[in-house]
C-alpha positions as CSV (number, residue, x, y, z in Angstrom):
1,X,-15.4,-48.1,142.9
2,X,-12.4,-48.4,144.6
3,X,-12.7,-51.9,145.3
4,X,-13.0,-52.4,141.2
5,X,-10.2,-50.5,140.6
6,X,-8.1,-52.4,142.9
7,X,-9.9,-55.9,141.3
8,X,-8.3,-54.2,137.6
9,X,-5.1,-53.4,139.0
10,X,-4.3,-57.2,140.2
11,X,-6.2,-58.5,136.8
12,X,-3.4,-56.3,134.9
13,X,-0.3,-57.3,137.0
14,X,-1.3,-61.2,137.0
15,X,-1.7,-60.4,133.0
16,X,1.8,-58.6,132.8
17,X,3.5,-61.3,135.5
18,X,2.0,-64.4,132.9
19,X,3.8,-62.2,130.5
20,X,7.1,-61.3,132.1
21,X,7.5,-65.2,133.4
22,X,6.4,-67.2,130.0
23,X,9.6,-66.4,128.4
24,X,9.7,-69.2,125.4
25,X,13.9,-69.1,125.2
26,X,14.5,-69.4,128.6
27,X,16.1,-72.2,130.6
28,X,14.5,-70.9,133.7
29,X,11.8,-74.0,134.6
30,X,10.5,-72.2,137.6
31,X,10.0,-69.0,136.0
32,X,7.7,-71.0,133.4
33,X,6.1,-73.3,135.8
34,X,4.7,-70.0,137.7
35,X,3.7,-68.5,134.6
36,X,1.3,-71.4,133.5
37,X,0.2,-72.0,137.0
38,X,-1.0,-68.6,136.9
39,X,-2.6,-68.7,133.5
40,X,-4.5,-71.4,134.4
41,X,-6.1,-70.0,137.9
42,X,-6.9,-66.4,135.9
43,X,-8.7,-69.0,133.3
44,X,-10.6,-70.9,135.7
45,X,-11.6,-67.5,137.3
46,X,-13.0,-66.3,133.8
47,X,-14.8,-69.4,133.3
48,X,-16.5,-69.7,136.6
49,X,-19.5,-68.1,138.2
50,X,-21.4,-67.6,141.6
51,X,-19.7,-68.4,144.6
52,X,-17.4,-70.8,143.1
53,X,-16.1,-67.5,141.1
54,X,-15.5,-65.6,144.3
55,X,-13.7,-68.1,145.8
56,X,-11.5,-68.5,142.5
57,X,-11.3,-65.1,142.6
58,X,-9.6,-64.6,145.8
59,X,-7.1,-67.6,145.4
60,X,-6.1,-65.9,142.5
61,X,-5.8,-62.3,143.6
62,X,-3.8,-64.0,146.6
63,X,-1.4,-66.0,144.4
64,X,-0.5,-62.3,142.3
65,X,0.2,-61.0,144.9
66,X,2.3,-63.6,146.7
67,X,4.1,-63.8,143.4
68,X,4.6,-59.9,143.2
69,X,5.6,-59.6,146.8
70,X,9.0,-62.0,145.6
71,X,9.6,-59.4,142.6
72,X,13.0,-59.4,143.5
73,X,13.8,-63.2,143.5
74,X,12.1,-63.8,140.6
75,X,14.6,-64.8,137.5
76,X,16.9,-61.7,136.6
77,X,15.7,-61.3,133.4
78,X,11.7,-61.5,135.1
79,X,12.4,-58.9,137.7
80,X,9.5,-56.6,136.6
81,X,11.2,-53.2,138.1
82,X,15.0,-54.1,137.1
83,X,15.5,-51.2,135.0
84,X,15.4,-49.0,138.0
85,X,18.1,-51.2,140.0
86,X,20.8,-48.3,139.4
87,X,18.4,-45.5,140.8
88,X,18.6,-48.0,144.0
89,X,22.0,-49.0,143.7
90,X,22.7,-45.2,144.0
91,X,20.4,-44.2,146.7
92,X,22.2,-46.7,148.9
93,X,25.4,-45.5,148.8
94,X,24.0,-42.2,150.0
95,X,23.1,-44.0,152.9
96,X,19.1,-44.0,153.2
97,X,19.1,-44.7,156.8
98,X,20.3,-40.9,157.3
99,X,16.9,-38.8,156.8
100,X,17.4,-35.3,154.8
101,X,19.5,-33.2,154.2
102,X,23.0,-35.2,152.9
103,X,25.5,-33.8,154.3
104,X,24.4,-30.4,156.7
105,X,22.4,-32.2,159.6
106,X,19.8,-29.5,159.9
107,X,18.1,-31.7,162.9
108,X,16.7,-29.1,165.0
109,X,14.1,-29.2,167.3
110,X,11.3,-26.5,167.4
111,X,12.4,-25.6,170.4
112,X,16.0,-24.5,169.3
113,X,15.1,-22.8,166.0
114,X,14.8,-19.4,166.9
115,X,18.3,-19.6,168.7
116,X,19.6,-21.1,165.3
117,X,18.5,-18.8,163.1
118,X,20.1,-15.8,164.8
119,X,23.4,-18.1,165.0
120,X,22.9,-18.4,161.1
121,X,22.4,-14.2,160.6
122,X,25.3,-13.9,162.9
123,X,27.6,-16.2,161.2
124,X,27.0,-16.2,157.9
125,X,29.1,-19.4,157.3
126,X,26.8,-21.6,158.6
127,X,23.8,-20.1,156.7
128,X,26.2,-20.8,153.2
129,X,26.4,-24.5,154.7
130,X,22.9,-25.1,155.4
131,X,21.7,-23.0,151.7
132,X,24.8,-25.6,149.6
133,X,23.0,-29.2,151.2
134,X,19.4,-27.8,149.6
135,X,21.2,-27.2,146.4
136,X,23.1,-30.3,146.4
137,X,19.5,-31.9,147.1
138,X,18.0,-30.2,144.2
139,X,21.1,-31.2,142.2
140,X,20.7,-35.2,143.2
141,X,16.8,-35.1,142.7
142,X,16.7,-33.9,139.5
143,X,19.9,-36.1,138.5
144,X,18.2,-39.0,139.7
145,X,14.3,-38.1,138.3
146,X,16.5,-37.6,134.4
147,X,18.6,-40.7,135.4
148,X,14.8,-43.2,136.2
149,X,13.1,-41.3,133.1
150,X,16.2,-42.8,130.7
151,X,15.5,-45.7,132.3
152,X,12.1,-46.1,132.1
153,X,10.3,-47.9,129.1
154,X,6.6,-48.4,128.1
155,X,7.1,-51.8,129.8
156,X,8.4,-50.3,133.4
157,X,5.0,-47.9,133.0
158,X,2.6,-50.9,132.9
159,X,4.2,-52.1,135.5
160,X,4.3,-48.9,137.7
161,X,0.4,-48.0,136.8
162,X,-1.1,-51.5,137.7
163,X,0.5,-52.1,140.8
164,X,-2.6,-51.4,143.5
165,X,-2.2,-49.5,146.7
166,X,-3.1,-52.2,149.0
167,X,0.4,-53.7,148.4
168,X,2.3,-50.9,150.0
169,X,5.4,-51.4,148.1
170,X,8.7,-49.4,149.5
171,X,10.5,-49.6,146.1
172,X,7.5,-48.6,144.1
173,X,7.1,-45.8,146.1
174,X,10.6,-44.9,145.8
175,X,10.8,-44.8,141.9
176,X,7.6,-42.9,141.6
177,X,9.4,-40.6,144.3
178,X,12.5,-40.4,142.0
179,X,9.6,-39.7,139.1
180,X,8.2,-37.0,140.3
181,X,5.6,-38.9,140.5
182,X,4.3,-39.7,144.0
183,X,1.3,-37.6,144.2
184,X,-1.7,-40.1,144.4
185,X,-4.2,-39.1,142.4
186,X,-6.7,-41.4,144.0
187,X,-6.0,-39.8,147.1
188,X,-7.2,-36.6,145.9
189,X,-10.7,-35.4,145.7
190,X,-12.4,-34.2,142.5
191,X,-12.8,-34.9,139.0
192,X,-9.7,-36.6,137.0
193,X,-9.3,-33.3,135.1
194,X,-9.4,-31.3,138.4
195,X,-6.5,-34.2,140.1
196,X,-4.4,-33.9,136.4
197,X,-4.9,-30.0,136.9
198,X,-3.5,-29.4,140.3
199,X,-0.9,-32.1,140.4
200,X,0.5,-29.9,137.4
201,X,0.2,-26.9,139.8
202,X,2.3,-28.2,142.4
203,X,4.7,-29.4,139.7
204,X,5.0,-26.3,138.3
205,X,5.4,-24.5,141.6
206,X,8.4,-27.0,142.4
207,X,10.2,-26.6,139.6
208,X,10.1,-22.5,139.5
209,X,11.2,-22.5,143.3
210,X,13.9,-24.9,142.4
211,X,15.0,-22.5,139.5
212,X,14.6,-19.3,141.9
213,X,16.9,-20.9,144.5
214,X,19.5,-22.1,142.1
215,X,19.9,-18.5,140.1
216,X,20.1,-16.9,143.8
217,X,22.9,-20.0,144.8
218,X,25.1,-18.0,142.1
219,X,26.4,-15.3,144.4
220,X,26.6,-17.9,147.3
221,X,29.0,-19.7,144.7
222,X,30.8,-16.6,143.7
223,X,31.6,-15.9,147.7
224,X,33.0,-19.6,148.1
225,X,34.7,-19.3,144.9
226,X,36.6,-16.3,145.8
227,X,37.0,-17.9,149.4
228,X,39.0,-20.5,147.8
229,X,41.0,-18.7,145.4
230,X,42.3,-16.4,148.5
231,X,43.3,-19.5,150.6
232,X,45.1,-20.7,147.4
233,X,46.8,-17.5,147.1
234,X,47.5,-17.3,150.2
235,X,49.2,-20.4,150.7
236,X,51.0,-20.2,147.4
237,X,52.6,-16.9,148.5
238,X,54.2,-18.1,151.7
């Protein structure tokens, strides 16, 4: 079953890559010249049978795949993910070499925790620190999942939900991250209504504990607030 679904998956991204490449106004040779080649292997695929199919069949599979795995060179106007280049754009600057959390490095070791949290109770600073990098996390990712939905398109979609596993593709991962929308429901057992059921769930859950610890952030917001506004006055006065 899986197998076939992964057989659909490349039939549909050889079908959209045709598609994307065989642009009639364009100058781009290359581009075109892929786009027929391709056309014609799927063809030849359709047309054949028996062991002369299989083999068709997997020198076709190969060339998708080979063509998808140069998405990014491909002609700028063929790049089949290039509405999402912003989102990435962005995510560099925030330097994606530094794991989580931006800015309060919260790397502590098992070991140490139980020290840290009674440094955190005792100085209440710190705790303010570490509770402002999750809401500036929560802020970013739901910047960033409104930002890829405005620029996401029926097109992008095709593109997103015939892209098969197998290919292990960072940047696909990434947007469907950014979507909200990298629960796999092949990886989870039970009925499709069942997978549709509890990835709502844990959406749901996410979003009301993301709500619960922004309305608490208030007061932590009020205390900084007023922090400032004393400094200020304080400087002002002397």
């Amino acid at each position: 079953m899986e197998k076939l679904e992964s057989r659909e998956k490349v039939i549909n991204l050889g079908k959209l890559l045709v598609k994307e490449l065989n642009l009639n106004q364009s100058v781009d040779t290359l581009g075109r010249w892929m786009a027929h080649y391709l056309a014609i292997k799927m063809n030849e695929v359709e047309d054949a049978s028996g062991i002369e199919k299989s083999i068709l069949e997997k020198e076709c599979f190969d060339t998708i795949l080979e063509i998808w795995s140069h998405r990014w060179n491909l002609p700028s106007n063929s790049k089949p993910l290039r509405n999402f280049k912003p989102i990435f754009d962005f995510l560099v600057k925030l330097n994606p070499d530094r794991e989580r959390p931006f800015y309060f490095d919260n790397a502590i070791t098992d070991k140490k925790e139980a020290e840290a949290k009674k440094i955190f109770k005792r100085y209440g600073w710190l705790e303010i620190a570490k509770d402002a990098d999750k809401y500036a996390r929560i802020c970013i990712d739901q910047a960033l999942n409104n930002a890829a939905l405005e620029l996401s398109s029926t097109e992008q979609a095709k593109w997103l939900s015939n892209i098969p596993r197998l290919t292990e593709d960072v940047d696909v991962n990434i947007i469907k991250i950014v979507l909200h929308r990298e629960k796999d429901s092949d990886q989870i057992d039970g009925t499709e209504k069942s997978k549709v059921k509890l990835i709502k769930k844990i959406e749901i859950e996410k979003l009301q504990s993301n709500i619960d610890f922004l309305q608490n952030f208030k007061k932590i917001h009020g205390k900084l607030l007023r922090d400032l506004r004393q400094k200020l006055a304080a400087l002002s006065n002397n």
